[in-house]
Backbone of each chain as ProteinMPNN parsed JSONL, in Angstrom:
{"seq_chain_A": "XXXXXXXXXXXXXXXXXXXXXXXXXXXXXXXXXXXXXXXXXXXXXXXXXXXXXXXXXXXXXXX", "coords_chain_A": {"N_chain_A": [[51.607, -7.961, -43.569], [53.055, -9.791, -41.036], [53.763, -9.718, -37.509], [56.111, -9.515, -34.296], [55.608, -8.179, -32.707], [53.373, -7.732, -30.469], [53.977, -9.768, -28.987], [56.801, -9.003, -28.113], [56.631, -7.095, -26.435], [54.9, -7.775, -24.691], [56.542, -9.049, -23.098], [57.991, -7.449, -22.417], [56.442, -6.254, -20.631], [54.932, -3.962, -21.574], [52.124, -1.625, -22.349], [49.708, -1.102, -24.893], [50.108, 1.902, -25.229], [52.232, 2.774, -24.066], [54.173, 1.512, -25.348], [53.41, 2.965, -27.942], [54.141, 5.907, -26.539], [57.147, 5.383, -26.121], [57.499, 5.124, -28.854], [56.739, 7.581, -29.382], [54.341, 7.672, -31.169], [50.944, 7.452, -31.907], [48.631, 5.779, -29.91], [46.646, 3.981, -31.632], [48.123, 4.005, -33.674], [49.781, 1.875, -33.348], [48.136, 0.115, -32.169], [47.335, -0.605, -35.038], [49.101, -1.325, -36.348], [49.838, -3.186, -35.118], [48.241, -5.4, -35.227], [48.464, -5.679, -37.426], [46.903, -4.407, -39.602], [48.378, -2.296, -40.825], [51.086, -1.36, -42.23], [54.302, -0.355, -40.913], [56.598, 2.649, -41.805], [59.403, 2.414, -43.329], [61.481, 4.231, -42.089], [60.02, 4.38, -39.476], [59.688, 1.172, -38.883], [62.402, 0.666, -38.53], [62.712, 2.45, -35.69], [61.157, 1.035, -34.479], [62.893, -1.234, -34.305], [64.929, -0.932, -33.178], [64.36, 0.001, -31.08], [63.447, -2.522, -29.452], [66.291, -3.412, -29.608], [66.455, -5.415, -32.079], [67.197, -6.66, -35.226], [65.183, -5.683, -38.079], [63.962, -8.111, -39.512], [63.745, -9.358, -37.223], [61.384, -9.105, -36.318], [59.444, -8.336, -38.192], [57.673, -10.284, -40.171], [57.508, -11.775, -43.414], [54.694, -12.86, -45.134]], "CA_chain_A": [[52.878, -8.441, -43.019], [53.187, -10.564, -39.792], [55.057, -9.368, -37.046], [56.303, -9.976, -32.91], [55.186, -6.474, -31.611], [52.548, -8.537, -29.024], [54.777, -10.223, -27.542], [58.579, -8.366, -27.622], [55.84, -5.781, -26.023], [54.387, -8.159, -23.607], [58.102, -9.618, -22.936], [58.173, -5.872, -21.597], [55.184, -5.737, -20.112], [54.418, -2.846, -21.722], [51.207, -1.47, -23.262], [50.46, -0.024, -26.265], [50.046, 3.339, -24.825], [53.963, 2.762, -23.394], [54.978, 1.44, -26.884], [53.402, 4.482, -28.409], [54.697, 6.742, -25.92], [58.33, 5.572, -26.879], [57.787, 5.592, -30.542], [56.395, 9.081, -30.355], [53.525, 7.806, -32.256], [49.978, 7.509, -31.001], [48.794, 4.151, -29.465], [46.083, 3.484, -32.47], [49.062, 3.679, -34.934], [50.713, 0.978, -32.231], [47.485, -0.802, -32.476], [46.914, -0.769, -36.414], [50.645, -2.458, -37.019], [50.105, -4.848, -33.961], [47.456, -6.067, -35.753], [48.665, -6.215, -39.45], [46.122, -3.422, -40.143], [49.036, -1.063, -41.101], [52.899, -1.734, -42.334], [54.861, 0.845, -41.021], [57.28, 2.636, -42.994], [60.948, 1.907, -43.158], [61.69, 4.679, -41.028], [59.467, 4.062, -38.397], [60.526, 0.108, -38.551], [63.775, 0.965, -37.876], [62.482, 3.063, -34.988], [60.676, 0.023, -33.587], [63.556, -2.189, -34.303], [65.75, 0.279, -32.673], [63.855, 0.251, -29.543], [64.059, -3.684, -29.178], [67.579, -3.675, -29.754], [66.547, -6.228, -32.832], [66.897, -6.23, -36.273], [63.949, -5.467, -38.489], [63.373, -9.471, -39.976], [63.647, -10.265, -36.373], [60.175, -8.323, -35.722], [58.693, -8.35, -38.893], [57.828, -11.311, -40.857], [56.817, -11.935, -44.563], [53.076, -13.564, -44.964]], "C_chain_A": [[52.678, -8.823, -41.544], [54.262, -9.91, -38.673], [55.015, -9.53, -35.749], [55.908, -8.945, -32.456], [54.59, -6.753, -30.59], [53.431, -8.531, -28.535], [55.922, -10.253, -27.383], [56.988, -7.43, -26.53], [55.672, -6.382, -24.77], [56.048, -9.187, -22.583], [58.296, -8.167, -21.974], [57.564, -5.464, -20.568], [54.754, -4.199, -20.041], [53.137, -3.008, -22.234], [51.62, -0.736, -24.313], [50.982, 1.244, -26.114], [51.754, 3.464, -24.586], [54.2, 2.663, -24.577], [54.648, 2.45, -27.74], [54.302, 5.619, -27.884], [56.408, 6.707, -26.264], [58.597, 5.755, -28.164], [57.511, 7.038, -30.861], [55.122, 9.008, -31.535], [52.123, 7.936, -31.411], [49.276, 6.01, -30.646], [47.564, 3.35, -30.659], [47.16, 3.195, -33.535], [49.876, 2.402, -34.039], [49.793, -0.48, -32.702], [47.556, -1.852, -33.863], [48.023, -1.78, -36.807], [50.461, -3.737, -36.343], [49.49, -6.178, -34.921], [46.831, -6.547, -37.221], [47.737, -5.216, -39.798], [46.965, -2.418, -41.27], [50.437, -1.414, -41.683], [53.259, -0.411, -42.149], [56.06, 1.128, -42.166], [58.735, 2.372, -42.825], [61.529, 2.492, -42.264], [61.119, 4.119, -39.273], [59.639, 2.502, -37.838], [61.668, 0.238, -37.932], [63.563, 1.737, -36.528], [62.462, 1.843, -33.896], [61.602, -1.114, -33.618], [65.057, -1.726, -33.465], [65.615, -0.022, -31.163], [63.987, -1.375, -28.676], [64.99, -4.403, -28.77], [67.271, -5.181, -30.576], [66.623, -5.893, -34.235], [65.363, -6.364, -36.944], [63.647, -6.702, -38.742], [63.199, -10.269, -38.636], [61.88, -10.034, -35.805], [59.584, -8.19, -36.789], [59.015, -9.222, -39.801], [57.018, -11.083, -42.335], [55.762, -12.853, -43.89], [53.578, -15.035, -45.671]], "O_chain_A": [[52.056, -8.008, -40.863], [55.427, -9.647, -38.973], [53.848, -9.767, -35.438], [55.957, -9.035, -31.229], [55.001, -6.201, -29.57], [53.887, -7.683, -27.767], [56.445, -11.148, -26.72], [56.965, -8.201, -25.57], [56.12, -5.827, -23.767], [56.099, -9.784, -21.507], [58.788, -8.159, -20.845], [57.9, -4.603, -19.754], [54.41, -3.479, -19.104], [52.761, -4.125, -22.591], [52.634, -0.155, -24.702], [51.999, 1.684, -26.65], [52.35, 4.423, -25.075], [54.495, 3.72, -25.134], [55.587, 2.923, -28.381], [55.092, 6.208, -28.622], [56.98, 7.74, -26.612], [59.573, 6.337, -28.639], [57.769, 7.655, -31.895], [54.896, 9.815, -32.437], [52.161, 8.485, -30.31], [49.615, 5.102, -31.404], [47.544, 2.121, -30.596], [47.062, 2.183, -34.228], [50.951, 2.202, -34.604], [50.168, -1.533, -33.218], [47.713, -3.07, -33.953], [47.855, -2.82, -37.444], [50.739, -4.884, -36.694], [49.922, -7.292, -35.215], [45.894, -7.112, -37.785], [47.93, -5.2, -41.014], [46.458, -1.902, -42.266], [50.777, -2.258, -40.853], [52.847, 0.537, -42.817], [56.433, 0.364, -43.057], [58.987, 2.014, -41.674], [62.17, 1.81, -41.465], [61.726, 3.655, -38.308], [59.733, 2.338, -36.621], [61.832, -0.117, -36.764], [64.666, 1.662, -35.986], [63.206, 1.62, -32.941], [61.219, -2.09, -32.972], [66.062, -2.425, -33.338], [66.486, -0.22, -30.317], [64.484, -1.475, -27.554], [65.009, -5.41, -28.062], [67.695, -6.179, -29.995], [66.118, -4.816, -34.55], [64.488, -7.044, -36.411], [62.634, -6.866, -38.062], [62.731, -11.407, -38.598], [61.33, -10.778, -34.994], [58.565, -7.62, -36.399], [60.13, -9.275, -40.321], [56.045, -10.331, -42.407], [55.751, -13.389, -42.782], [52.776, -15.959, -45.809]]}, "seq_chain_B": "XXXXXXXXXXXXXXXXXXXXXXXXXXXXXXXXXXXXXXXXXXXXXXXXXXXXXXXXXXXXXXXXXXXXXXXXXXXXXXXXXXXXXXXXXXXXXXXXXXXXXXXXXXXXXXXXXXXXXXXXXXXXXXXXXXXXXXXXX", "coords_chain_B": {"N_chain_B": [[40.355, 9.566, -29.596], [43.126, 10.896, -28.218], [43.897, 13.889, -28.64], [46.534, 15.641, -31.04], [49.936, 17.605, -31.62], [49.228, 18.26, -33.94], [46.973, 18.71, -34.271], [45.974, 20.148, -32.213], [46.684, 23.037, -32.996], [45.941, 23.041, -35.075], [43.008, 22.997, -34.733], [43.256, 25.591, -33.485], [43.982, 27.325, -35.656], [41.545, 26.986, -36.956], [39.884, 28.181, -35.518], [39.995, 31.196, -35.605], [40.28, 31.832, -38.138], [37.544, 30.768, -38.935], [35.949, 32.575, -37.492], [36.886, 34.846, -38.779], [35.192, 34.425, -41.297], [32.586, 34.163, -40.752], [32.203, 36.929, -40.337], [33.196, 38.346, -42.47], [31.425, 37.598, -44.43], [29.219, 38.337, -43.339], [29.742, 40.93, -43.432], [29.867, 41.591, -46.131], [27.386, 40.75, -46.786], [26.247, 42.795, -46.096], [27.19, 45.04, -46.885], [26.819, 44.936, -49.981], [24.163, 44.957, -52.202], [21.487, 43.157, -52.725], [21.49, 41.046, -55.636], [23.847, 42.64, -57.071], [25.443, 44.305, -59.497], [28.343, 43.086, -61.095], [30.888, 44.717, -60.132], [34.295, 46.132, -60.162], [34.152, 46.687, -57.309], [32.35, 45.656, -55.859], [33.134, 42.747, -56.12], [35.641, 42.967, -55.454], [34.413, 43.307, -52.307], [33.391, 40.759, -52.214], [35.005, 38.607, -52.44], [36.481, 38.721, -50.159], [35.31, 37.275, -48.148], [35.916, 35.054, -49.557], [39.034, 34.498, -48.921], [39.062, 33.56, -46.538], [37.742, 31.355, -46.927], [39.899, 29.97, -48.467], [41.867, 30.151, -46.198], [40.944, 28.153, -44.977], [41.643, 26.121, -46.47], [44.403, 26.723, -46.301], [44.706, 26.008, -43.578], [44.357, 23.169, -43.351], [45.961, 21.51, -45.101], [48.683, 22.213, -43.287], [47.809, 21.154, -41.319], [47.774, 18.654, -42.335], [50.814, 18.317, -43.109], [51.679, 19.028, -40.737], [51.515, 16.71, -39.172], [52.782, 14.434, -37.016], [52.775, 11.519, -36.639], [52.658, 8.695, -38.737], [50.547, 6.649, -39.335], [48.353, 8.21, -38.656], [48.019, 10.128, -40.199], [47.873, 9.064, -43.157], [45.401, 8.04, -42.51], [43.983, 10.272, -42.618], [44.531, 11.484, -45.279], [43.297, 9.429, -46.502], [40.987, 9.832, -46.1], [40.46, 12.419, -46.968], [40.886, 11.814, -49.774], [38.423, 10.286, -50.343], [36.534, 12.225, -50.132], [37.376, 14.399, -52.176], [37.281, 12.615, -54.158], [34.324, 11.944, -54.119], [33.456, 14.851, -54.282], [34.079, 15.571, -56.63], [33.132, 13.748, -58.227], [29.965, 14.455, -57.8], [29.873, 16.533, -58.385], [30.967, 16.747, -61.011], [28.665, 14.788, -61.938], [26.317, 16.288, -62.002], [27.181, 18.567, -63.048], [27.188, 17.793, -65.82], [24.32, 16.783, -65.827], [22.926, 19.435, -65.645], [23.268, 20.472, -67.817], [22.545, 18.775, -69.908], [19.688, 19.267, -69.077], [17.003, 20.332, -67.31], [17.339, 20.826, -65.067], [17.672, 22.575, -61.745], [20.021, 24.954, -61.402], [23.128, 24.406, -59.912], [24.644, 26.642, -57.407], [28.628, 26.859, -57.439], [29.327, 27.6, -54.727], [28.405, 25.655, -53.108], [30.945, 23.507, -53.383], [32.995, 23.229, -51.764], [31.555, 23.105, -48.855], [30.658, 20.563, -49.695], [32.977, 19.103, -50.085], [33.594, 18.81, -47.708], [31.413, 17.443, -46.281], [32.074, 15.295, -47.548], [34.441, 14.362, -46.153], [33.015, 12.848, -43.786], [31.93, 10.971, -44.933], [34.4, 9.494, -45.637], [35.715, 9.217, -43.275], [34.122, 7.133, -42.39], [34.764, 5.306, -44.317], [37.24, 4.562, -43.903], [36.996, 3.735, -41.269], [34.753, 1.228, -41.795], [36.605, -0.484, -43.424], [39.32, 0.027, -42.279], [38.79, -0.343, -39.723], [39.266, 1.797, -38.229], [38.323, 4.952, -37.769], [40.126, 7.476, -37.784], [41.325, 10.123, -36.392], [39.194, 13.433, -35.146], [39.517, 16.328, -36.326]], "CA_chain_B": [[42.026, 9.649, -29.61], [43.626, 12.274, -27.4], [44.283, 15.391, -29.639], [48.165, 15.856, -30.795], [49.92, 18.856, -30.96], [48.561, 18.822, -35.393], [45.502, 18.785, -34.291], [45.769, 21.382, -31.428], [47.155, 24.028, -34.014], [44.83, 23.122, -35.939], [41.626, 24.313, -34.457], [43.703, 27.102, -33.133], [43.865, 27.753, -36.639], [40.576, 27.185, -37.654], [38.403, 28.777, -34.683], [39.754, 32.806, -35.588], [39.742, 31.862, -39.59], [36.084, 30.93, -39.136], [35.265, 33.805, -37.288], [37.162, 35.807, -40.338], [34.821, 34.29, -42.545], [31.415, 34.862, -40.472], [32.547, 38.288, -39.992], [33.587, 38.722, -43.575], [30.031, 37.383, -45.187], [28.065, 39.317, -42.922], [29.79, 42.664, -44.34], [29.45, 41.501, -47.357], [25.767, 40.879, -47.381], [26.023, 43.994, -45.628], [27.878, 46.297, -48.017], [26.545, 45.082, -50.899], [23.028, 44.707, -52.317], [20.936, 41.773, -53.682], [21.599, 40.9, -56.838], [24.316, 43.634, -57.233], [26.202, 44.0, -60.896], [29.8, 42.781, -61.03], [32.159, 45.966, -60.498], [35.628, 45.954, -58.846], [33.942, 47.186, -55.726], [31.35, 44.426, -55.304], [33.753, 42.012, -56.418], [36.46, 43.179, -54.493], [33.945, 42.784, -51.311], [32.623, 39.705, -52.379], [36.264, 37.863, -52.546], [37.026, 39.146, -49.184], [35.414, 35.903, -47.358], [36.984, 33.665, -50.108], [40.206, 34.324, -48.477], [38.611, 32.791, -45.159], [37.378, 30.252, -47.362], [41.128, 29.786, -48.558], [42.403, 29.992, -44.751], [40.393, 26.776, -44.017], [41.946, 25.109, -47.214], [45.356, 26.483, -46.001], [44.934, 25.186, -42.263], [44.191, 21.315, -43.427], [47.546, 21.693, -45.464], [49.226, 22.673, -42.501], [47.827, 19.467, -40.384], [48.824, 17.228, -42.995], [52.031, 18.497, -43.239], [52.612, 18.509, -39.572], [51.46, 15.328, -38.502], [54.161, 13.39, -37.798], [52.246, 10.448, -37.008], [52.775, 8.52, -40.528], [49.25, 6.033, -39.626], [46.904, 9.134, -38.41], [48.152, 10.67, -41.818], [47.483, 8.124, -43.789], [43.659, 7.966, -42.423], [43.073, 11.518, -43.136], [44.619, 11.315, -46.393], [42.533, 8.479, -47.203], [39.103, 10.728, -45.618], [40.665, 13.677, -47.964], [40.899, 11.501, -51.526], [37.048, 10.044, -50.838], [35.66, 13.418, -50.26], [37.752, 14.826, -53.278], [36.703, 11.267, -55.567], [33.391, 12.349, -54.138], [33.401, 15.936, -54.717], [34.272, 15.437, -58.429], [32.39, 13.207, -58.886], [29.073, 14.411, -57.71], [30.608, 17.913, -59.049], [30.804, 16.459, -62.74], [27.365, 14.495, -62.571], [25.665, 17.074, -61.918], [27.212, 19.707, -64.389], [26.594, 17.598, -66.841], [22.448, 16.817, -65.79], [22.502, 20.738, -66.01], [23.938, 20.737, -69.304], [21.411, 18.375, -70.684], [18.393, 18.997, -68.74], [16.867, 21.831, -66.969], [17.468, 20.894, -63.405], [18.278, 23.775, -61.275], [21.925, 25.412, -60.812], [23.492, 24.698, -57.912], [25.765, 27.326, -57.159], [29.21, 26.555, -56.902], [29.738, 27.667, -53.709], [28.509, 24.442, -52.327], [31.572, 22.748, -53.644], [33.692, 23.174, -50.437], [30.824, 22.371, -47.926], [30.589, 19.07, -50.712], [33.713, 17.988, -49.782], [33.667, 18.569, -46.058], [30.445, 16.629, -45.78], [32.801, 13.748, -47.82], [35.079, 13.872, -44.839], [32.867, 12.11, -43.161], [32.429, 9.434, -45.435], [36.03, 9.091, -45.802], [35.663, 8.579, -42.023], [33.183, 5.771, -42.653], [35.193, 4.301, -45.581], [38.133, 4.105, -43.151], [36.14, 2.841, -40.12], [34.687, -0.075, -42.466], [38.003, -0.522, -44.481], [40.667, -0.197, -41.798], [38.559, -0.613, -38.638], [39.538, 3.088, -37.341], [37.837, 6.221, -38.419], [40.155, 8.602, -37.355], [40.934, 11.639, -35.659], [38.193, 14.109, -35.551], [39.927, 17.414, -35.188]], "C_chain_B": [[42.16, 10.73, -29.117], [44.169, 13.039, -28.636], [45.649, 16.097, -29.522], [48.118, 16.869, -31.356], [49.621, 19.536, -32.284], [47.803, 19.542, -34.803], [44.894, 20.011, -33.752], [45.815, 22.764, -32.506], [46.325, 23.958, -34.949], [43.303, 23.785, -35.824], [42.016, 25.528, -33.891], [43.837, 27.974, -34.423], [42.58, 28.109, -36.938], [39.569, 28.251, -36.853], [38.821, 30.546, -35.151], [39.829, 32.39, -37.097], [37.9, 31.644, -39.621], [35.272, 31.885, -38.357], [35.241, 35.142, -38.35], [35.8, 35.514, -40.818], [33.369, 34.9, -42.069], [31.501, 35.871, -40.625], [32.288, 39.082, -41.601], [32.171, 38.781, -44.428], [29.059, 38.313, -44.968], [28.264, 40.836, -43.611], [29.685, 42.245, -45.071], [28.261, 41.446, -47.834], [25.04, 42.318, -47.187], [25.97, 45.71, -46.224], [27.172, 45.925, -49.451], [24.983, 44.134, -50.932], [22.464, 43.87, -53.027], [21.272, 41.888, -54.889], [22.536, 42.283, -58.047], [25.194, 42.95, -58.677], [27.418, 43.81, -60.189], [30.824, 44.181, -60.95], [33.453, 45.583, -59.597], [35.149, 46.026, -57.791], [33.092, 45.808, -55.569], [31.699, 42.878, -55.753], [35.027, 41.905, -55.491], [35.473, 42.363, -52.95], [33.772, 41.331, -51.274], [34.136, 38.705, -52.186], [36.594, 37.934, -51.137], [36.667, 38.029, -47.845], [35.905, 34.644, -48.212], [38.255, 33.823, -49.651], [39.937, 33.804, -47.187], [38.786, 31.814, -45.838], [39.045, 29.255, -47.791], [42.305, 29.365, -47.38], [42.553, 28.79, -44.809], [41.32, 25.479, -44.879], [44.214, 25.184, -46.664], [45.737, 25.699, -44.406], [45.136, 23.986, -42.425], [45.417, 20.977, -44.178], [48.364, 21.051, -44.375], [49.297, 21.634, -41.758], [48.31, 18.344, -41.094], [50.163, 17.326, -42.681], [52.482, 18.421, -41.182], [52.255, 17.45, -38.413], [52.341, 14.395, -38.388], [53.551, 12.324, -37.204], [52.003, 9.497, -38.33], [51.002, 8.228, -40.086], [48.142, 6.795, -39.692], [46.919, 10.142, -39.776], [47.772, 10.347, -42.626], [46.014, 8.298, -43.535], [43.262, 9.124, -42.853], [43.587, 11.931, -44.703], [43.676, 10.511, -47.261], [40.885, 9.428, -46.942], [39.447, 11.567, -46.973], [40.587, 13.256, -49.478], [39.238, 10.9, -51.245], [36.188, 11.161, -50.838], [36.383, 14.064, -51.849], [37.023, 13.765, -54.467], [35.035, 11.606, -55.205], [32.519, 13.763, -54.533], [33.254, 16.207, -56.621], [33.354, 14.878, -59.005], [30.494, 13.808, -59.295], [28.905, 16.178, -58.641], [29.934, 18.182, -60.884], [29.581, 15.854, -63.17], [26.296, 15.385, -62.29], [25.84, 18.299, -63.004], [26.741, 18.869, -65.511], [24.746, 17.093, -66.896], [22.441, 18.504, -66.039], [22.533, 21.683, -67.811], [22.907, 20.71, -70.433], [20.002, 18.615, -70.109], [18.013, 20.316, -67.931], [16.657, 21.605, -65.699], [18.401, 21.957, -62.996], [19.693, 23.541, -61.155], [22.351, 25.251, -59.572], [25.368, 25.464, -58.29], [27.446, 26.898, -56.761], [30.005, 26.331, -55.796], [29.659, 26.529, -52.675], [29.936, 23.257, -52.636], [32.42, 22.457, -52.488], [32.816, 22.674, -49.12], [30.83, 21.132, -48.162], [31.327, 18.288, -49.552], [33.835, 18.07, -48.488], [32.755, 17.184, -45.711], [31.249, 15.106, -46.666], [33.434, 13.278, -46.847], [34.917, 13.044, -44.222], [32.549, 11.204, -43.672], [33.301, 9.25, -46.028], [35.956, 8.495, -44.447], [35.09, 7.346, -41.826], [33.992, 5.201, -42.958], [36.429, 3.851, -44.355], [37.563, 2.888, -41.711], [35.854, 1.383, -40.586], [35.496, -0.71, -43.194], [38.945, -1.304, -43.354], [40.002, -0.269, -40.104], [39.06, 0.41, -37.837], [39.198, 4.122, -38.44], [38.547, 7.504, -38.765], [40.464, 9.543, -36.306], [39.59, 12.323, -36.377], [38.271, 15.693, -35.28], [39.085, 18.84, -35.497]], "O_chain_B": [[41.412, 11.649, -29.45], [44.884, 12.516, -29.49], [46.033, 16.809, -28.594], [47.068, 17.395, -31.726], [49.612, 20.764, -32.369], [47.83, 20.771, -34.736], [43.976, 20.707, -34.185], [44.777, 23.406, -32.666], [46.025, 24.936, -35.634], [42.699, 24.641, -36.471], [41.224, 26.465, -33.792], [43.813, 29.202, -34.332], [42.296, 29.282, -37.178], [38.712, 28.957, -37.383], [37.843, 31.283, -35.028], [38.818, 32.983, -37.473], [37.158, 32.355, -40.298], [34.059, 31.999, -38.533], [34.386, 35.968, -38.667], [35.083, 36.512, -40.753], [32.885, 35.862, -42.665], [30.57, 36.172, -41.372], [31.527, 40.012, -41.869], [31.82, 39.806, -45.012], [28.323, 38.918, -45.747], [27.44, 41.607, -44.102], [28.467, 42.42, -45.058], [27.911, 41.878, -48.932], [24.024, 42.833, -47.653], [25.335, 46.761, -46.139], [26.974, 46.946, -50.111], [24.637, 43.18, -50.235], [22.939, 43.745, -54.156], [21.37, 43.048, -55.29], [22.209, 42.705, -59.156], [25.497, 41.784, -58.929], [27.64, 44.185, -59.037], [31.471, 44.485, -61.953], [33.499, 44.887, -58.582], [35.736, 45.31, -56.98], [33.658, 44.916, -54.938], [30.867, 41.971, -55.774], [35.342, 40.877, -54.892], [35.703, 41.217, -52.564], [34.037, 40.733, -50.231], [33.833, 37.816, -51.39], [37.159, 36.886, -50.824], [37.378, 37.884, -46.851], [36.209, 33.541, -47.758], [38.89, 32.916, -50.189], [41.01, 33.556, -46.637], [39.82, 31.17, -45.657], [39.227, 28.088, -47.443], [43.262, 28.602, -47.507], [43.62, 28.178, -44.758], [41.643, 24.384, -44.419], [45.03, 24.262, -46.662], [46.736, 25.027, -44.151], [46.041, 23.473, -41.767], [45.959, 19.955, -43.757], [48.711, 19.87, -44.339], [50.354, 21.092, -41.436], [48.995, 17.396, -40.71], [50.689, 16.451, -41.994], [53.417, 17.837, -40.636], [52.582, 17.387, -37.228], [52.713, 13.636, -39.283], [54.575, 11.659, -37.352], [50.952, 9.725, -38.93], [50.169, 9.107, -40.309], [47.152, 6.527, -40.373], [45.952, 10.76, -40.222], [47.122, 11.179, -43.258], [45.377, 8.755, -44.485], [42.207, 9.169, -43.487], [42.901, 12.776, -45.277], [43.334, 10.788, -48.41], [39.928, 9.481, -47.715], [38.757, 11.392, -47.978], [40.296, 14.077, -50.348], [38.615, 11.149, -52.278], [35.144, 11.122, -51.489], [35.521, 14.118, -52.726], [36.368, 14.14, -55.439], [34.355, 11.501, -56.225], [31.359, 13.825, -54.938], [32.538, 16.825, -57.409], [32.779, 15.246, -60.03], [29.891, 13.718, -60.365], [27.979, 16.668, -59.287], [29.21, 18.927, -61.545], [29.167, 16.044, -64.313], [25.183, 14.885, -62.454], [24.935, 18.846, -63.634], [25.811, 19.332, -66.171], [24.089, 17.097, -67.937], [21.642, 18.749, -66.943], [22.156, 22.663, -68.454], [22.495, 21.511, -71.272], [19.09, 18.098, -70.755], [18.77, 21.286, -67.967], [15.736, 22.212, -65.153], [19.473, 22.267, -63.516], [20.357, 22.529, -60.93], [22.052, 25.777, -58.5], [26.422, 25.181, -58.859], [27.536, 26.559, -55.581], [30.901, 25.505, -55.621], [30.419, 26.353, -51.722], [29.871, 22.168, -52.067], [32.547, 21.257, -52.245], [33.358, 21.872, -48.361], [30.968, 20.359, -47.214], [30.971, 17.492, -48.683], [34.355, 17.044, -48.049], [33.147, 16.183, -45.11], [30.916, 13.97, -46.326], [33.295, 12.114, -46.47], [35.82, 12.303, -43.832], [32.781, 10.195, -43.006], [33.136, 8.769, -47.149], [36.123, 7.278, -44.376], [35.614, 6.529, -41.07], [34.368, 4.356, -42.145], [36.396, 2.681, -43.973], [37.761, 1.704, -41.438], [36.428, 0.425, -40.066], [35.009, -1.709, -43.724], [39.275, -2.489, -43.309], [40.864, -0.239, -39.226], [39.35, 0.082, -36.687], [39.609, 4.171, -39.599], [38.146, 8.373, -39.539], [39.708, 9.64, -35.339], [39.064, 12.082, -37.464], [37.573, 16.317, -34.481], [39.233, 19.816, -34.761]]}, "name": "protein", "num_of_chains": 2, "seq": "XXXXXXXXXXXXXXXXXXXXXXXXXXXXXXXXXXXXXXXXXXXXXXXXXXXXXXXXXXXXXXXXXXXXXXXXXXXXXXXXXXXXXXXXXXXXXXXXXXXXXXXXXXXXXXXXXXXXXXXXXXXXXXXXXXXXXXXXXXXXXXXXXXXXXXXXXXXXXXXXXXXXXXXXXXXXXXXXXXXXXXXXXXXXXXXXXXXXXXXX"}
């Protein structure tokens, strides 16, 4: 799955380590999604769609 | 990866269970004598570091369960089913070469070292798979 996490992130100028640090997760699990490695899970979407202030299709795209 | 607060609890777990168990073996080789018959007593002793051995299986529980990281879960889940698909496997081809053939017994006690030493190629499989190995706690 495809998704904006780069660059809402870099829109922030955060790192991962920062975008971890607010999700509460650790910055390889930050990495792994950034980089399509990983789909998080519905919860944790909503976490990261939460934190945006976007909805989830706005930040994660079908392939 | 910096070491979360599973992980911490986790070797805080494991470092006085594996002193249990040294502790436990040594009396045991201690109290009882080579090639001693089966009685309650030397059975009794003899069980008394499988509950170490049991510890270690209840500590890794314990980290699964309180990882709340879903992705670092996921990787050691995935380490934990290739050492188990490895364990079994190498488990079952081997009982059965002993079955048919007269290659030595290997004691089952190696079955738990087995799957540790899978761990780490679960760690591999992930590394070459998913391009991260891992925690290593």
């Amino acid at each position: 799955m495809k998704n904006r996490l780069k660059v809402l992130r870099a829109e922030r100028d955060w790192s991962q380590q920062d975008l971890a640090d607010r999700l509460e997760v650790s910055r390889q699990s930050v990495n792994a999604i950034e980089t399509g490695k990983y789909d998080p899970s519905l919860p944790l979407a909503f976490r990261i769609a939460d934190l945006f202030g976007l909805p989830i299709e706005a930040i994660f795209l079908k392939d | 990866m910096a070491a979360n607060p599973a992980q911490r609890r986790y070797v805080g777990r494991m470092i006085p269970i594996s002193l249990a168990y040294i502790a436990t073996v040594m009396l045991a080789s201690w109290i009882i004598p080579d090639d001693a018959a089966a009685t309650p007593l030397t059975v009794a002793v003899a069980l008394v570091p499988a509950l170490a051995t049991s510890g270690f299986i209840w500590a890794m529980a314990r980290y699964i369960a309180e990882l709340t990281d879903e992705y670092v879960r996921m990787l050691e889940i995935r380490k934990m089913l290739v050492a188990t698909g490895l364990t079994l496997a190498l488990a079952s081809g081997w009982g059965i070469l002993e079955l048919f053939t007269d290659v030595p017994r290997v004691p089952l006690f190696y079955v738990f070292p087995v799957w540790c030493l899978g761990l780490a190629v679960g760690s591999l499989v992930n590394k070459v798979t998913i391009g991260d190995g891992g925690p290593c706690p």
